[in-house]
C-alpha positions in Angstrom: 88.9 103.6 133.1 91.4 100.9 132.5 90.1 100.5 128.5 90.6 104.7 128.6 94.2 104.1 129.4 94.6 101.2 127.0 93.1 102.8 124.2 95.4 106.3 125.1 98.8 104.0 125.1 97.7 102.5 121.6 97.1 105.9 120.3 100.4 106.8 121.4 102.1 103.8 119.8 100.9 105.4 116.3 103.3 107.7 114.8 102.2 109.0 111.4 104.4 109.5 109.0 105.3 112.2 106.3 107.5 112.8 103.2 109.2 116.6 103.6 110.8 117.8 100.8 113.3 120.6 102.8 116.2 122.6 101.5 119.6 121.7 103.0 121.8 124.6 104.1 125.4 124.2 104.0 127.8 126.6 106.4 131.1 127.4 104.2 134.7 127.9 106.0 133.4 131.5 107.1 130.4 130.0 109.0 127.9 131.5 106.4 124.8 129.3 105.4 124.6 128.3 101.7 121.7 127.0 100.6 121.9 123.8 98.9 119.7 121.0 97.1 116.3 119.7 98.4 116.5 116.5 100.6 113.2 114.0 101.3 113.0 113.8 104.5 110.4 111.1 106.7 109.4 112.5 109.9 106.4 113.0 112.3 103.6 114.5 111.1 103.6 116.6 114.5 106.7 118.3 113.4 105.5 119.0 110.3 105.2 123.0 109.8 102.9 126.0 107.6 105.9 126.2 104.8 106.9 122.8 104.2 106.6 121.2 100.9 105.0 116.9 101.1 105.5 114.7 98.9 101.9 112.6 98.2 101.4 109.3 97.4 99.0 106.4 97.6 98.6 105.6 101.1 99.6 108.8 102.9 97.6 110.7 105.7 98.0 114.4 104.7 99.7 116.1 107.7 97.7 119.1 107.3 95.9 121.6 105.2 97.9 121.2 101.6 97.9 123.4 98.6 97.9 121.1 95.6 101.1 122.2 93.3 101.7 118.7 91.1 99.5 116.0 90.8 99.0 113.5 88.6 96.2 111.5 88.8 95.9 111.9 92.1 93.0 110.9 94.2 92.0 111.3 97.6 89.2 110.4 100.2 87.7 112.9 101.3 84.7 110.6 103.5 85.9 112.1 107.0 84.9 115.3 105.9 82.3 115.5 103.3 81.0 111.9 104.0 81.2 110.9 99.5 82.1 107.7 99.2 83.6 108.0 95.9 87.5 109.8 96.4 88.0 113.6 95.1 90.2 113.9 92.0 93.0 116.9 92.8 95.1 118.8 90.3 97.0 122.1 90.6 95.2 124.3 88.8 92.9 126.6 91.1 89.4 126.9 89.7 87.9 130.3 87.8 85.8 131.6 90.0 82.7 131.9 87.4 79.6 132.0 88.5 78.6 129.1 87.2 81.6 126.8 87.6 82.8 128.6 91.6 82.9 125.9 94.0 80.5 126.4 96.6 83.0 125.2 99.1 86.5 125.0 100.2 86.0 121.3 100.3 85.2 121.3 96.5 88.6 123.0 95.2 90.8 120.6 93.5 93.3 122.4 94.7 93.3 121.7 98.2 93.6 119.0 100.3 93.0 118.7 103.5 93.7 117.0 107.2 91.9 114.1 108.1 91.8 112.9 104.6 94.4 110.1 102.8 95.8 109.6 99.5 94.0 106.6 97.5 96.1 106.5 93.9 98.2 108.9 92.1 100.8 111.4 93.0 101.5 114.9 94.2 103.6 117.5 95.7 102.0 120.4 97.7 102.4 123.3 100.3 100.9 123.0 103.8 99.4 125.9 104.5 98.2 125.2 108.2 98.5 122.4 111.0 97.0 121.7 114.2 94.3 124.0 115.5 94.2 125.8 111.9 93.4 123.1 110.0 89.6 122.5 108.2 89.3 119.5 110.5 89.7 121.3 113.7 87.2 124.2 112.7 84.8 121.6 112.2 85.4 119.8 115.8 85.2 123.3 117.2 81.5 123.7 115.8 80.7 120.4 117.6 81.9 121.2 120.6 79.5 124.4 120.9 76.3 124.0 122.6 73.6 123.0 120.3 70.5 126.1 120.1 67.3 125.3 121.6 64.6 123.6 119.3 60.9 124.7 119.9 60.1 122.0 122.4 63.2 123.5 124.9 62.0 126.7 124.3 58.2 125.2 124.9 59.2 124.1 128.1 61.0 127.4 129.1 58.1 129.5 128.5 55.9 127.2 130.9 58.1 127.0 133.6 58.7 130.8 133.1 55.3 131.8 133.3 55.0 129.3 136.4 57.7 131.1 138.4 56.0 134.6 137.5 52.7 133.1 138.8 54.4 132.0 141.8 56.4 135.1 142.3 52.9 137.1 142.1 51.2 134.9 144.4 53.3 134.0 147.2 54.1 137.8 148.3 50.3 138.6 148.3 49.2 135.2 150.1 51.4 136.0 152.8 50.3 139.8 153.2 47.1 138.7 153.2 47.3 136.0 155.3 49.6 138.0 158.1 47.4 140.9 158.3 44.3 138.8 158.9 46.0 136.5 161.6 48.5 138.8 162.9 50.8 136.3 163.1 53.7 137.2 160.1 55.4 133.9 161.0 52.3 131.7 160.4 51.6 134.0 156.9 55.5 133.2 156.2 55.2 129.6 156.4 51.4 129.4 154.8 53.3 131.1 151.6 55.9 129.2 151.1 53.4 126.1 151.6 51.8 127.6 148.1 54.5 128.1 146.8 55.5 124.7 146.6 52.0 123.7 145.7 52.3 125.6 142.8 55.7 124.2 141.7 54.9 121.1 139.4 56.4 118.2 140.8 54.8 115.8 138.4 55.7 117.9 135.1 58.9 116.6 133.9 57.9 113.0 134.7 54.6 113.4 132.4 56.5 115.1 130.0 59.1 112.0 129.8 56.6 109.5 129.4 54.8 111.2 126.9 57.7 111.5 125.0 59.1 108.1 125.7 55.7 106.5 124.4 56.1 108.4 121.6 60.0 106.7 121.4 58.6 103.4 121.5 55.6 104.1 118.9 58.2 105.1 116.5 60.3 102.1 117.4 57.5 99.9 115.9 58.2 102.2 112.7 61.5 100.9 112.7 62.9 104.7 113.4 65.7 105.0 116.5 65.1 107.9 118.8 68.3 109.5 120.1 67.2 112.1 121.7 63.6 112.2 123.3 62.8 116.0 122.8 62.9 115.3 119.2 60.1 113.2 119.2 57.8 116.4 119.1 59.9 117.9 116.6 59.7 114.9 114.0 55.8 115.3 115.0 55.2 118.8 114.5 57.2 118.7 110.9 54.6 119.1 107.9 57.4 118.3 105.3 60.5 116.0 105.5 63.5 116.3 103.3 66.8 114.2 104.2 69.7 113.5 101.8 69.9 109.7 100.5 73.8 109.0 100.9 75.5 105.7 100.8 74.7 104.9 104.2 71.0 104.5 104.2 71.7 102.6 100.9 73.8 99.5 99.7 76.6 101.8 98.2 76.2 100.0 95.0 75.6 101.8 91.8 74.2 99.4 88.9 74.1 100.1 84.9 69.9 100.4 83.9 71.1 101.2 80.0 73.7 101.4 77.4 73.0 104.2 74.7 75.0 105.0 71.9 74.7 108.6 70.8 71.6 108.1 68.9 70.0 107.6 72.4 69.3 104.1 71.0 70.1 101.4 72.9 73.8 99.3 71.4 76.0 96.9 72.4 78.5 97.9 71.4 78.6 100.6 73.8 78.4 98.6 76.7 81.4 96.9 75.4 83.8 99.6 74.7 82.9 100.7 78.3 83.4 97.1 79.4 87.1 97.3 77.7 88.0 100.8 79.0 86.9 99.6 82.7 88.7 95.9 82.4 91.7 97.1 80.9 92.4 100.6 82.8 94.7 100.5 85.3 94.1 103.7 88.0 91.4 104.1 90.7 88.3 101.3 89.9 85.5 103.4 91.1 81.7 102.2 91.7 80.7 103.4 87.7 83.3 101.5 87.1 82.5 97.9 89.3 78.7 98.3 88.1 80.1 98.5 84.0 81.8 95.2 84.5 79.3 93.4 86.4 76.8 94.8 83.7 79.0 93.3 81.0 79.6 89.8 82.8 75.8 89.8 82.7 74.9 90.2 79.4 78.1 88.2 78.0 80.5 90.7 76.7 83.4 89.5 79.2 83.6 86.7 76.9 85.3 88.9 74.3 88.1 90.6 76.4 90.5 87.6 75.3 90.5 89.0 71.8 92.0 92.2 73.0 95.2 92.9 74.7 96.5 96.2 76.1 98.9 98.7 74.6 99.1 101.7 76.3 97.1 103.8 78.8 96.5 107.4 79.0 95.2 108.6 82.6 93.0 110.7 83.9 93.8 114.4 83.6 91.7 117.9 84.5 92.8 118.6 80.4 91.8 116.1 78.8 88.8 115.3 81.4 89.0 111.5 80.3 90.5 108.3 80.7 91.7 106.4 78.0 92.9 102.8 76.9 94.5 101.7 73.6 93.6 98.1 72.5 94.5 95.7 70.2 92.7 93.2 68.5 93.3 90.5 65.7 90.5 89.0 64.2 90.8 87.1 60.8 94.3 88.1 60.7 94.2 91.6 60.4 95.9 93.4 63.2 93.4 96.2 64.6 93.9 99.2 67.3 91.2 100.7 69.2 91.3 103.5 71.0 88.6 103.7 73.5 87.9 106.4 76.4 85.4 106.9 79.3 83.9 111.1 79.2 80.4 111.9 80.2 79.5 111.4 76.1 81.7 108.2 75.0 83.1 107.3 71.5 85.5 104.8 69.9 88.0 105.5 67.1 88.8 102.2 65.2 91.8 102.5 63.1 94.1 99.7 61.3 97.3 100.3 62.5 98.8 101.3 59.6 96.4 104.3 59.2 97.3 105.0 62.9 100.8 104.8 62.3 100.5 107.4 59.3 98.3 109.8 61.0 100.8 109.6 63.9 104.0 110.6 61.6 101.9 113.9 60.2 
């Protein structure tokens, strides 16, 4: 009880925070609003309303449910919700609802944002759209909360003890007519059925049923499988095919580089080093693709090359472009080269002297 009450006062001592972007209003000399310019504000989330316009950045709990208007390269976590490591990239631009390319849920619209989530790089500005009990968050508690529909070992259970009170409904009446109007004696009869009644009842039923089940428990503990819940023991038993969904958790949460194709489908190495370049030298979210191409490259040598190349500029990631991009420069034997190098699903290098590069530019 006492640890309840601590933990409620430290919860109480937390008071998020968010940027509001509000209009002030202005009374003239005739006491007649005029609205003025917008004004960042930092209050409480819990006085955040549907209407108001947040500023995002990195670090930020979203106050609520937030239609996405600016972004720029903006990323957020989304692992309270949908349980993916790996953040969600946002932009503003709502998704054609094709049928190939619809999102199959609200969760995967780069448009939204939602409660419960937080803002991991990048910038934004959007609308909140609900709080509170309307948020995505609370619909999901609200499913939790509801009771949970019998599996077919509850409903096993129900049947038998069912057809044991029909039995016993159907026996006791006629064992005490029978039994009064042989003895005479109704009170006797009375007492003689409820006598079979309870020697009907099964006393020792739930107590065989538990330790069946808790053997089962401890066979599968030897298995090196937790049981939660004991009535799913004859669930897991009765199931003829398994399928589960490998996430992050039942693994290391490490993603590691097998091969490095160039688009020959032959293996190069030069590949893995403009990857190697692209994921030393880019400056937004590091993801895991990212950690496993550098630890990939330290392995086979390429980091050793990085000190001939040094950084010019940096084009982020963009919902246009669909790419991230670096611009390199390297001087070897004097001549002064720039590379442009950039991460898609299919990647390619342009290699340019900077001349060239400067001339192409000016057209």
């Amino acid at each position: 009880m006492k640890s309840t009450v601590a933990a409620a006062k430290l919860v109480g001592m937390v008071h998020l925070k968010a940027t509001v972007v509000r209009s002030v209003i202005f009374h003239t000399a005739a006491l007649l609003p005029v609205r003025g310019c917008a004004e960042e504000r930092r209050i409480d989330q819990a006085y955040v309303v549907p209407g108001d316009c947040v500023r995002l950045t990195a670090g930020e709990m979203l106050p609520g449910d937030v239609r996405i208007m600016q972004a720029r390269d903006l990323h957020i976590a989304q692992a309270a919700l949908t349980g993916e490591s790996m953040p969600a990239a946002k932009s503003a631009r709502a998704e054609r609802s094709s049928r190939h390319h619809a999102p199959t849920s609200l969760l995967d619209c780069r448009c939204l944002a939602f409660r419960g989530t937080h803002v991991v790089s990048g910038t934004g500005l959007g609308i909140v759209v609900a709080t509170g009990s309307g948020c995505y968050i609370a619909t999901m508690a609200e499913q939790l909360r509801r009771q949970k529909p019998a599996n077919a070992f509850q409903l096993g259970v129900q049947r038998v003890s069912y057809l044991l009170i029909g039995f016993m409904a159907a026996m006791v009446p006629l064992v005490v007519i029978s039994s009064g109007l042989m003895t005479r004696n109704w009170g006797q009869a009375l007492l003689f059925g409820i006598s079979v009644a309870v020697g009907l009842t099964p006393e020792m039923l739930p107590m065989v049923v538990n330790a069946n089940l808790a053997r089962g428990a401890i066979s599968m503990a030897k298995q090196r499988v937790l049981v939660k819940r004991l009535d799913a023991v004859q669930n897991l038993g009765a199931m003829d095919i398994l399928c589960c969904d490998k996430t992050g958790t039942l693994t290391m949460d490490e993603v590691m580089l097998a091969r490095w194709l160039d688009y020959r489908g032959e293996e190069s190495r030069q590949a893995l080093l403009w990857a190697f370049l692209n994921a030393r030298f880019q400056t937004g979210l590091r993801n895991l693709l990212d950690g496993a191409i550098l630890e990939t490259g330290r392995q086979q040598g390429v980091g050793s090359e990085v000190e001939k190349f040094s950084c010019v500029d940096e084009l982020p990631f963009d919902f246009v472009r669909r790419r991230l991009s670096v611009v390199l420069q390297a001087s070897q034997a004097g001549c002064r080269t720039c590379l442009f190098c950039h991460c898609t699903s299919c990647p390619a290098t342009i290699e340019l002297p900077l001349g060239e590069l400067n001339k192409r530019g000016n057209d």
